[in-house]
C-alpha positions as CSV (number, residue, x, y, z in Angstrom):
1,X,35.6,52.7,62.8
2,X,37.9,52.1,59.2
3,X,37.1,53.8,56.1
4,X,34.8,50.8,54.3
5,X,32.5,50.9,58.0
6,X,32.1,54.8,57.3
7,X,31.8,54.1,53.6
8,X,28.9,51.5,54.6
9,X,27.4,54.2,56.6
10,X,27.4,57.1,54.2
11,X,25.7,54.4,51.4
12,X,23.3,53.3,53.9
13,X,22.3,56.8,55.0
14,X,20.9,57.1,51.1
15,X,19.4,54.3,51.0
16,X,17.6,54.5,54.1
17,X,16.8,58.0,52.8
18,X,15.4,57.1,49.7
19,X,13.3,53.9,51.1
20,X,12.3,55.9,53.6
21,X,10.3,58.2,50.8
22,X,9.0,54.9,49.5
23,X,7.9,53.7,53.0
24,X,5.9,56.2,53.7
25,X,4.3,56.7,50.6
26,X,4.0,53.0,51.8
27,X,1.9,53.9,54.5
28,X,-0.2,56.1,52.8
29,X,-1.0,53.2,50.3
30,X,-1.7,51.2,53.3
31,X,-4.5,53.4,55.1
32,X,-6.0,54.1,51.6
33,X,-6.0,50.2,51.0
34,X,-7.1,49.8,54.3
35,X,-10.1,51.9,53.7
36,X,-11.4,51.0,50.5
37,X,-10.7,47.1,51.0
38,X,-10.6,46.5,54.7
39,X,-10.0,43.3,56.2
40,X,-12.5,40.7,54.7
41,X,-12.4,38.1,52.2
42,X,-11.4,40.4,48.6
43,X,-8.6,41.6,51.5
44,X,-7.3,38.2,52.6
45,X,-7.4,37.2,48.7
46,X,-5.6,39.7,47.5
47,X,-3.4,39.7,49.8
48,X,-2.5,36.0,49.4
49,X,-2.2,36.4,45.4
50,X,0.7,39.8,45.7
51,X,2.5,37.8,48.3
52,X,2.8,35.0,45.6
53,X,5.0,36.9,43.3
54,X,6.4,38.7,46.4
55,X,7.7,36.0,47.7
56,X,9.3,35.3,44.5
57,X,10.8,38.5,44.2
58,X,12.6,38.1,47.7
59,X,13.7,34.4,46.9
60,X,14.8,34.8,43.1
61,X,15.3,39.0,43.2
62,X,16.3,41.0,45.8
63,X,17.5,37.6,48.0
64,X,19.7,35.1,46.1
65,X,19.9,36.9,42.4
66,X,21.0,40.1,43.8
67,X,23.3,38.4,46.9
68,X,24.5,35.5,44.1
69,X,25.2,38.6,41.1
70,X,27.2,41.4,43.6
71,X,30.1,39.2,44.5
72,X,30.3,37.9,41.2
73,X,30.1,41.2,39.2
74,X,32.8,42.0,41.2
75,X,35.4,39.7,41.1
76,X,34.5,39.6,37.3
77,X,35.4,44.1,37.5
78,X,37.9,43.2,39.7
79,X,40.2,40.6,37.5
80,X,39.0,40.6,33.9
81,X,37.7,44.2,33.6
82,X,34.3,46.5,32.9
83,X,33.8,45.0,29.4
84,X,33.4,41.5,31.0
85,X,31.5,42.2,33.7
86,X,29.0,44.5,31.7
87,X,28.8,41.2,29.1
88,X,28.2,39.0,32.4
89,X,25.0,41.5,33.6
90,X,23.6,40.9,29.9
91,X,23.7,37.3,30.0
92,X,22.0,36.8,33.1
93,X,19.3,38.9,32.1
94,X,18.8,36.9,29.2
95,X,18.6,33.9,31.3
96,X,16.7,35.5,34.0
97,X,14.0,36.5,31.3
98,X,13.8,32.8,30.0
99,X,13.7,31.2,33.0
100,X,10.9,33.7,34.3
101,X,8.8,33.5,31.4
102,X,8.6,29.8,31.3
103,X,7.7,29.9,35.2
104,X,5.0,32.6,34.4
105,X,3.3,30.3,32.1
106,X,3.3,27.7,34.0
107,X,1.6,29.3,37.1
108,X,-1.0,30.6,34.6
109,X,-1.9,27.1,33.8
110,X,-1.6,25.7,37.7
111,X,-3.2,29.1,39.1
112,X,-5.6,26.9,40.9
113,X,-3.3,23.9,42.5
114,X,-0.8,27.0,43.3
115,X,-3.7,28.7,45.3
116,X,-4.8,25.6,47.2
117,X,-1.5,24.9,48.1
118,X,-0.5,28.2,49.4
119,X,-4.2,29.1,51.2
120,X,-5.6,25.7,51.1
121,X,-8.3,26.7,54.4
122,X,-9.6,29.1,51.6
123,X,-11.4,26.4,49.8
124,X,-14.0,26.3,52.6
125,X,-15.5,29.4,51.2
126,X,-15.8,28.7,47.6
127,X,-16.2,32.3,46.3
128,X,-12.8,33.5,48.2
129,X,-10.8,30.8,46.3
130,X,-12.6,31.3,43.3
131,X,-11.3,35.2,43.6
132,X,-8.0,34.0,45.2
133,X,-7.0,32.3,41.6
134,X,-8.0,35.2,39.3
135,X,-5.9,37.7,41.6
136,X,-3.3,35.1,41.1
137,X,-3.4,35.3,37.6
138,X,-3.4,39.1,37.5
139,X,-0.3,39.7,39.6
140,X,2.0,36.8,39.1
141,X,3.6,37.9,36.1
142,X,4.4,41.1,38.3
143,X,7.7,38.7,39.0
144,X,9.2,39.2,35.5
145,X,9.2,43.3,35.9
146,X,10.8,42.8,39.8
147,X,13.4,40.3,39.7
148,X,14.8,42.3,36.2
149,X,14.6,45.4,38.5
150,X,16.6,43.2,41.5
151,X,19.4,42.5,38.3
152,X,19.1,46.3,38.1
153,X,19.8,46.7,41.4
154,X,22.6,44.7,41.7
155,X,24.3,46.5,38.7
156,X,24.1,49.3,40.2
157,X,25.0,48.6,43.5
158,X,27.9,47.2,42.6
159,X,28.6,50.2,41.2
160,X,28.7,52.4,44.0
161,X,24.6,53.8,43.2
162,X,22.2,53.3,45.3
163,X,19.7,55.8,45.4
164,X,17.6,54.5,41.7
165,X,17.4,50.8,43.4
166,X,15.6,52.3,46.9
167,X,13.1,54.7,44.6
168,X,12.1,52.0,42.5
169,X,9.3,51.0,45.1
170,X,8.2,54.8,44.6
171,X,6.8,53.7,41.7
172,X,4.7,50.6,43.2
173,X,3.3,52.4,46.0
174,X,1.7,55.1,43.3
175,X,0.2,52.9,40.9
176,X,-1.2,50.6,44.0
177,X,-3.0,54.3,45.2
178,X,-4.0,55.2,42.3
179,X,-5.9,51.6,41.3
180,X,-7.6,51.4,44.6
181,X,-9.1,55.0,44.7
182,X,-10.3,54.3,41.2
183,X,-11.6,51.1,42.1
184,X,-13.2,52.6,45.0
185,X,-14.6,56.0,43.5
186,X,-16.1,54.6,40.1
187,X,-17.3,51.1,41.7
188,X,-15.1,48.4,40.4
189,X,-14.0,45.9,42.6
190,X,-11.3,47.7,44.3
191,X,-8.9,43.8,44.6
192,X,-9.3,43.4,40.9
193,X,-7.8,47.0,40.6
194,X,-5.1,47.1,42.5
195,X,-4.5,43.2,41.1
196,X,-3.7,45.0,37.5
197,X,-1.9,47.9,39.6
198,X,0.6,45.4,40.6
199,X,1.6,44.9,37.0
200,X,1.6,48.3,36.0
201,X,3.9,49.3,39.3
202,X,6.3,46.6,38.0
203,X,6.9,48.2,34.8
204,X,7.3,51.5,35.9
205,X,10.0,50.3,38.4
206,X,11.9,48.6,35.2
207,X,12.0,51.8,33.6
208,X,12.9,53.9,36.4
209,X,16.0,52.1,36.7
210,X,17.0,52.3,33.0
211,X,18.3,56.3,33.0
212,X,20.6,55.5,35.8
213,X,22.2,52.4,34.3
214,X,22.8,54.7,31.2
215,X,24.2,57.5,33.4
216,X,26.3,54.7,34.8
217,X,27.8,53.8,31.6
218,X,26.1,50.3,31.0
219,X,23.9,49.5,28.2
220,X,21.9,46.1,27.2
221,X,23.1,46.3,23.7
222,X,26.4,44.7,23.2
223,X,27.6,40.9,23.8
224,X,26.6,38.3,26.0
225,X,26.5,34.6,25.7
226,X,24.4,31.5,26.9
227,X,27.4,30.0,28.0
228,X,29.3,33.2,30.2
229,X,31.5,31.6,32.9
230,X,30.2,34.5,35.5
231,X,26.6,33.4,34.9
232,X,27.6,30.0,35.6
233,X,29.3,31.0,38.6
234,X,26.5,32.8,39.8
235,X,23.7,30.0,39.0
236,X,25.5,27.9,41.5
237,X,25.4,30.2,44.1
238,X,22.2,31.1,43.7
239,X,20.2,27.4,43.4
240,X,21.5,27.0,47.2
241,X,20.7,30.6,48.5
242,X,17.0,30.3,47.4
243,X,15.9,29.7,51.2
244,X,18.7,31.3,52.5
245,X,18.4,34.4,51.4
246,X,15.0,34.6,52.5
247,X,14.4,33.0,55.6
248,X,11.9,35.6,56.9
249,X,9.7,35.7,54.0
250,X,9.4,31.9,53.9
251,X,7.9,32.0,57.4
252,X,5.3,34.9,56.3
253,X,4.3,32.8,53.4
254,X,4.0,29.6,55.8
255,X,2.3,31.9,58.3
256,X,-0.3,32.7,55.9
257,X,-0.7,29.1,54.9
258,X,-1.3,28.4,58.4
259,X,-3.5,31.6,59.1
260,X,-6.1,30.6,56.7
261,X,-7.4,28.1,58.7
262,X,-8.2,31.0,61.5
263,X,-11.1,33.3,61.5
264,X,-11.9,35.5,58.5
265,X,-9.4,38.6,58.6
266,X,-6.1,36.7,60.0
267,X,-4.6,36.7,57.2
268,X,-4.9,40.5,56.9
269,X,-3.7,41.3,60.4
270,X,-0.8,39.7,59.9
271,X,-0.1,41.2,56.8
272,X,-0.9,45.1,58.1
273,X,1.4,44.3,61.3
274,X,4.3,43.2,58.9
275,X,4.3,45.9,57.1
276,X,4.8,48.4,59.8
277,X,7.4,45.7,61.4
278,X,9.3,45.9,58.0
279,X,9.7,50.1,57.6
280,X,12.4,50.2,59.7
281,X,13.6,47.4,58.6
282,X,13.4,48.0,55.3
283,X,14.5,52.0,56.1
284,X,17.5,51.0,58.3
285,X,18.0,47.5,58.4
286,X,17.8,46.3,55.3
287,X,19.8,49.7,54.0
288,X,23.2,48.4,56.0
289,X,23.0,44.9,54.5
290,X,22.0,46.8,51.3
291,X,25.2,49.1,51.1
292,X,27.0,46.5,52.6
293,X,26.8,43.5,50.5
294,X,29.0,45.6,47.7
295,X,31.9,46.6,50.0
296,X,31.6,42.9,51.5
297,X,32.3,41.4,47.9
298,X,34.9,43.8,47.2
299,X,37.4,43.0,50.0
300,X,36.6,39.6,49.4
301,X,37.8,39.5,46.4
302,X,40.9,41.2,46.7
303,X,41.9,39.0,50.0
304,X,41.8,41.7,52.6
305,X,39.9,39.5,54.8
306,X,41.2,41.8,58.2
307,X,39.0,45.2,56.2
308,X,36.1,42.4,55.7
309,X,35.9,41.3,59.6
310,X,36.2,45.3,60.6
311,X,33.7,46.3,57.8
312,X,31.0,43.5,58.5
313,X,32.0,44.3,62.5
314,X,30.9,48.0,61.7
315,X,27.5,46.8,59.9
316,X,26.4,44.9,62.7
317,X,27.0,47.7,64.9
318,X,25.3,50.4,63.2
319,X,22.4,47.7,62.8
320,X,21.9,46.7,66.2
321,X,22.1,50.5,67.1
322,X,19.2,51.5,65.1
323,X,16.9,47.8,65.5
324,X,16.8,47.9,69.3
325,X,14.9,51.0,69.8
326,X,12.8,50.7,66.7
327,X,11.5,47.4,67.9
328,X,10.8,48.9,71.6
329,X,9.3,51.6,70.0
330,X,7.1,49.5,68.1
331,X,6.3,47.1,71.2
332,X,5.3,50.1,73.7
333,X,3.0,51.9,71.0
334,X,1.9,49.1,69.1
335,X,-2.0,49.8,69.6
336,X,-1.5,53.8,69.0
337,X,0.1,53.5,65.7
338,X,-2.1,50.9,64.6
339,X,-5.5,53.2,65.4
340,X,-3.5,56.4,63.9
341,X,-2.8,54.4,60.8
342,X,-5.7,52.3,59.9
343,X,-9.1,53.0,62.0
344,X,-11.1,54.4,59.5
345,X,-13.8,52.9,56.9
346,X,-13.9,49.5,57.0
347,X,-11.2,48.7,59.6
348,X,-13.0,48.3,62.8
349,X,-11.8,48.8,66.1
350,X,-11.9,44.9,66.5
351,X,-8.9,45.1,63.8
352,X,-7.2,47.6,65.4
353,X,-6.8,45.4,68.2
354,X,-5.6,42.0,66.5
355,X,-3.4,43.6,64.7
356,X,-1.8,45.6,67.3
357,X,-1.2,42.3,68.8
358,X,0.5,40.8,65.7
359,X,3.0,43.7,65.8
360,X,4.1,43.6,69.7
361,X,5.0,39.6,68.4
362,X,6.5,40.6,65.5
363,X,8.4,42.8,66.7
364,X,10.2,40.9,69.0
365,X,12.2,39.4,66.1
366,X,12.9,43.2,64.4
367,X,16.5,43.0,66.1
368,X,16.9,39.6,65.0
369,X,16.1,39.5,61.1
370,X,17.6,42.9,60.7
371,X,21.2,41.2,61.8
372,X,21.1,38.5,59.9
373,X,21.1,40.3,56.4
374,X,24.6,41.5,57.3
375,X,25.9,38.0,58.2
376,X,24.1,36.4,55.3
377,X,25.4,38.5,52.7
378,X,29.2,38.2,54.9
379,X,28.6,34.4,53.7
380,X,27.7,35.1,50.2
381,X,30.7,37.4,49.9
382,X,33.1,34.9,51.1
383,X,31.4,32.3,48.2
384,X,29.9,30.3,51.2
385,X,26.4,29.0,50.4
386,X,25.8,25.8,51.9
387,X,26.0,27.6,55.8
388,X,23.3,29.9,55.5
389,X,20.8,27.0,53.5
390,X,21.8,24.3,56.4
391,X,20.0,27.3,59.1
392,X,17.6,28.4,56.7
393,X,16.3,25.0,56.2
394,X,16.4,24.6,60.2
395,X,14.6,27.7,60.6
396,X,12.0,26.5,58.9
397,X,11.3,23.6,60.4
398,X,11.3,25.4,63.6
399,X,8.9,28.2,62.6
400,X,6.0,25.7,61.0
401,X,6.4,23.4,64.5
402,X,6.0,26.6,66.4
403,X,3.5,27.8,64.7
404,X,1.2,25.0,64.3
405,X,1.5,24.8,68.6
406,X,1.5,28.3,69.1
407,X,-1.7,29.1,66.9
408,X,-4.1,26.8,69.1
409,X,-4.1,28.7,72.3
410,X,-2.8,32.7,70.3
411,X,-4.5,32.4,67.2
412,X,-2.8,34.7,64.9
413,X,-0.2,36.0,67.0
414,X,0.9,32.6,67.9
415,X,1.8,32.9,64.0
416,X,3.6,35.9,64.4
417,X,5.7,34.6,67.5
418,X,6.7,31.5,65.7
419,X,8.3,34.1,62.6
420,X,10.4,35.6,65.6
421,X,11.2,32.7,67.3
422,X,12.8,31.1,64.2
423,X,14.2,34.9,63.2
424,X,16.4,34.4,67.0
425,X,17.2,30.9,65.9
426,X,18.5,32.4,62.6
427,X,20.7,35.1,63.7
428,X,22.2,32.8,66.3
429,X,23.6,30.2,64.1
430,X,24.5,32.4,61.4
431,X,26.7,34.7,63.9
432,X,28.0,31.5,65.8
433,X,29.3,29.9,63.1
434,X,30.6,32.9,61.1
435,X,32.4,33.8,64.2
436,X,34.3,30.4,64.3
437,X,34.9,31.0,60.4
438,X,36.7,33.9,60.9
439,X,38.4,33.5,64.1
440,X,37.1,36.5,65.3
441,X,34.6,38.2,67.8
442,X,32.1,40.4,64.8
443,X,29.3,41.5,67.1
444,X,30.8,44.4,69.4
445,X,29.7,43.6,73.2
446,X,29.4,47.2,74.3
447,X,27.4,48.2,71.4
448,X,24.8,45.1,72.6
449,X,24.8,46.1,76.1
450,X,24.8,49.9,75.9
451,X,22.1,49.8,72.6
452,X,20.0,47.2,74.7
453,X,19.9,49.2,78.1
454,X,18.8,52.3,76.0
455,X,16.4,50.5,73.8
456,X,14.4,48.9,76.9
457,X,14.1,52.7,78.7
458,X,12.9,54.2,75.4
459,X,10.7,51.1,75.1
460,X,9.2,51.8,78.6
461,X,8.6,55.8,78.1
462,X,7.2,55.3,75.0
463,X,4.4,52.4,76.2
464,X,4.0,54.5,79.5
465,X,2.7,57.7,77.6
466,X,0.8,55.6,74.8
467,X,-2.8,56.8,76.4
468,X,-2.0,60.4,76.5
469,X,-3.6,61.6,72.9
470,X,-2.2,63.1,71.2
471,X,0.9,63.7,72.8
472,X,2.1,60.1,72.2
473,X,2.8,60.9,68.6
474,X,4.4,64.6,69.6
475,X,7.0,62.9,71.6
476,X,8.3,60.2,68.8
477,X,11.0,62.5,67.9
478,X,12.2,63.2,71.6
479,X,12.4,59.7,72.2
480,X,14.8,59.4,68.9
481,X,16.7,62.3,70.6
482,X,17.0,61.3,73.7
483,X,18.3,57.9,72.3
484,X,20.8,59.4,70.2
485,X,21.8,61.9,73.3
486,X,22.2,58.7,75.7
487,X,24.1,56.7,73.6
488,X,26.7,59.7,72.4
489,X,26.8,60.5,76.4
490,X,27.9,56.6,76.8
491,X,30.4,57.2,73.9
492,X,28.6,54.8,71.2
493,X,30.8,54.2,68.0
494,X,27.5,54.1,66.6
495,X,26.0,57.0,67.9
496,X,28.9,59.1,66.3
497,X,28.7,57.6,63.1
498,X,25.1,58.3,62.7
499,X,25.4,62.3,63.6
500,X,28.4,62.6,61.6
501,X,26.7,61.3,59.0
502,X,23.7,63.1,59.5
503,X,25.0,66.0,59.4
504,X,27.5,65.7,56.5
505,X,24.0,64.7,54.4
506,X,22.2,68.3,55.6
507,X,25.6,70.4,54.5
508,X,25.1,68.7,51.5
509,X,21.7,69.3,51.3
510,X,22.1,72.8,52.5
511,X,24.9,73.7,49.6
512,X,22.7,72.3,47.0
513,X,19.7,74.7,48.0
């Protein structure tokens, strides 16, 4: 594997260490959420008005602002130096606060139209609309605080740090605790709570960022300018990349369009079976395209085009090696984790079910969505937009046909098939066509075989021992082992990487104790 695929690795390995803190304090928001809100109508409102300014943040944040600013910021570092690229980040903050301001105020005024677009089968029950738009109101302007973080991110990830970006959601997850056990222990209405905990999670994850950036020797105080050719540059990658950045996230937010018009509680299943679909791949997945998206626009930029195909080669690899067996993990104790997680309080054993159901469907996409992030932000380094919003727009269309057939006989997990459906779709035309841009084979064929005949065995123990209580849980970690075992035994690239890496991060660990 070259230097920039180990580099990739070692950068990934914090940030998959670091998010996976944040997921799991994730899950522990989750169950307490899941407990003192359930699955009913605050639920599915509340629900519906975070995933608002979510969505925002992965369209105008973390998907085409941070993808658009990286290869940018560096080629600006790269041939006119650190005082014009820091003078670059200041002016698209500027313009990223305008332009985010003026959008806030606006929703504020259309909160209503905005709702009945988004979960028009709410406006059946006249009271779960009517909440729908206040929660709206509450969390949207959440999207200033994110996508300023997401600028912070890309800052710093261009420069080589990523361990503030991947603790920022840290920060979220606490104040979303803390506002629904006080909500739920002093009697307020616990979505109206963690509504205004949305805003204060936002701020605190702007601020976390800001002693790093010092320590990184940027400042906002100095010049910048309305008119700053990077900016420019950077705008007109980013208009295109709105969709395709965030393919996957359009499809949730047309799943939950379509899942209002199912039973009371859809919406929520949905949204409890994402989230345990999107730890690994927000701890692994998303952490290679994370680390990778920097080294990408680096190469790029210089020319050495042979170091980009090896680098993005080695991304897909390591990516594929860790998606596979999450996602048969997932599918074989789908029910299990659900019930661990989430049966308690007012999460019946009814919801354990549907929602168990939603992951196995989701999850069949996992692989999928995890690989594209690589490719897409391969086609954002190279200054290619117009590929990845051709698919994206394709995908689309593919996952609201699918799921307006698939819902009629499945219900909400027709919904959830239709996200990985248009997830294969995705990765396929991305890694097809990128393939014939480069002239060059990027997808290693042993790694698929090898990973895929391991991944379906550790799929199959794990869903054969899923009744025996508690033992199930017990032997997660032998299944990891035993998957890491095989595929070193096979002589995995992969594999290799990951222990050496693993190990190099406990020494370090070990010296600093």
């Amino acid at each position: 594997m070259s230097a920039h695929g180990k580099s990739i690795a070692r950068n990934a390995a914090v940030v998959a260490g670091a998010t996976l803190v944040s997921r799991i304090l994730g899950f522990v928001r989750d169950i307490i959420v899941a407990f003192a809100l359930g699955a009913g109508l605050f639920a599915d409102a509340f629900f519906v008005a975070f995933r608002i300014p979510n969505l925002l943040r992965r369209l105008f944040g973390e998907g085409s602002l941070t993808m658009a600013f990286i290869p940018v910021y560096s080629r600006v570092l790269e041939e006119e130096g650190e005082e014009a690229a820091r003078a670059m980040a200041r002016s698209a903050m500027v313009w990223l606060a305008v332009i985010l301001v003026g959008i806030t105020v606006l929703v504020e005024i259309l909160a209503r139209p905005l709702t009945m677009a988004i979960a028009p089968g709410f406006l059946d029950n006249a009271v779960q609309f009517a909440v729908t738009v206040d929660l709206v109101r509450i969390c949207f302007p959440y999207v200033i605080f994110i996508c300023s973080v997401a600028l912070c991110m890309g800052i710093l990830n261009a420069r080589n740090h990523f361990l503030a970006p991947a603790l920022a959601p840290v920060a979220l997850n606490i104040a979303l605790i803390g506002a629904a056990l006080f909500g739920y222990f002093f009697g307020f209405n616990v979505a109206y709570c963690m509504a205004w905990g949305v805003l204060a999670g936002g701020a605190a994850q702007w601020l976390l960022q800001q002693p790093f950036l010092t320590r990184a020797g940027f400042s906002w105080r100095g010049s910048w300018s309305w008119r700053n050719k990077g900016v420019a540059r950077m705008g007109l990658l980013m208009l295109p990349t709105v969709f395709g950045a965030a393919v996957y996230q359009i499809n949730i937010l047309l799943g939950t369009l379509l899942a209002s018009f199912l039973p009371v509680g859809s919406v929520s299943y949905l949204y409890y079976a994402d989230r345990l679909v999107q730890f690994p791949l927000g701890v692994f997945g998303i952490a290679v395209s994370t680390a990778a998206l920097p080294s990408l626009s680096r190469l790029a930029a210089k020319g050495e085009l042979e170091e980009f195909d090896k680098a993005l080669s080695a991304s897909l690899g390591l990516t594929l090696f860790i998606a596979l067996p999450a996602a048969a993990g997932l599918i074989g104790l789908a029910g299990p984790v659900i019930g661990l997680l989430f049966e308690r309080g007012a999460f019946t054993a009814q919801a354990v079910v549907a929602t168990a159901q939603a992951l196995v469907a989701y999850s069949v996409g996992l692989p999928f969505i995890a690989l594209a992030r690589p490719l897409v932000a391969a086609f954002y380094a190279l200054e290619d937009t117009r590929t990845p919003v051709k698919i994206a727009v394709l995908c689309l269309i593919a996952n609201v046909g699918l799921g307006v057939w698939l819902m009629q006989p499945l219900a909400h997990v027709g919904l959830a098939l239709a996200v990985s459906a248009s997830s294969l779709l995705n990765f396929a035309l991305l890694h097809v066509l990128l393939t014939r841009k480069r002239g060059t084979r990027l997808l290693p064929s042993g790694t698929v075989l090898k990973t895929g005949a391991l991944s379906i065995l550790i799929g199959w123990g794990a869903f054969t021992t899923a009744a025996w209580h508690p033992w199930w849980l017990l032997l997660i970690p032998v299944w990891v082992i035993l998957y890491v075992v095989l595929a070193l035994v096979l002589r995995l690239d992969e594999a290799r990487l990951f222990v050496d890496v693993f190990r190099a991060r406990v020494r370090r660990k070990a010296k600093g104790a």
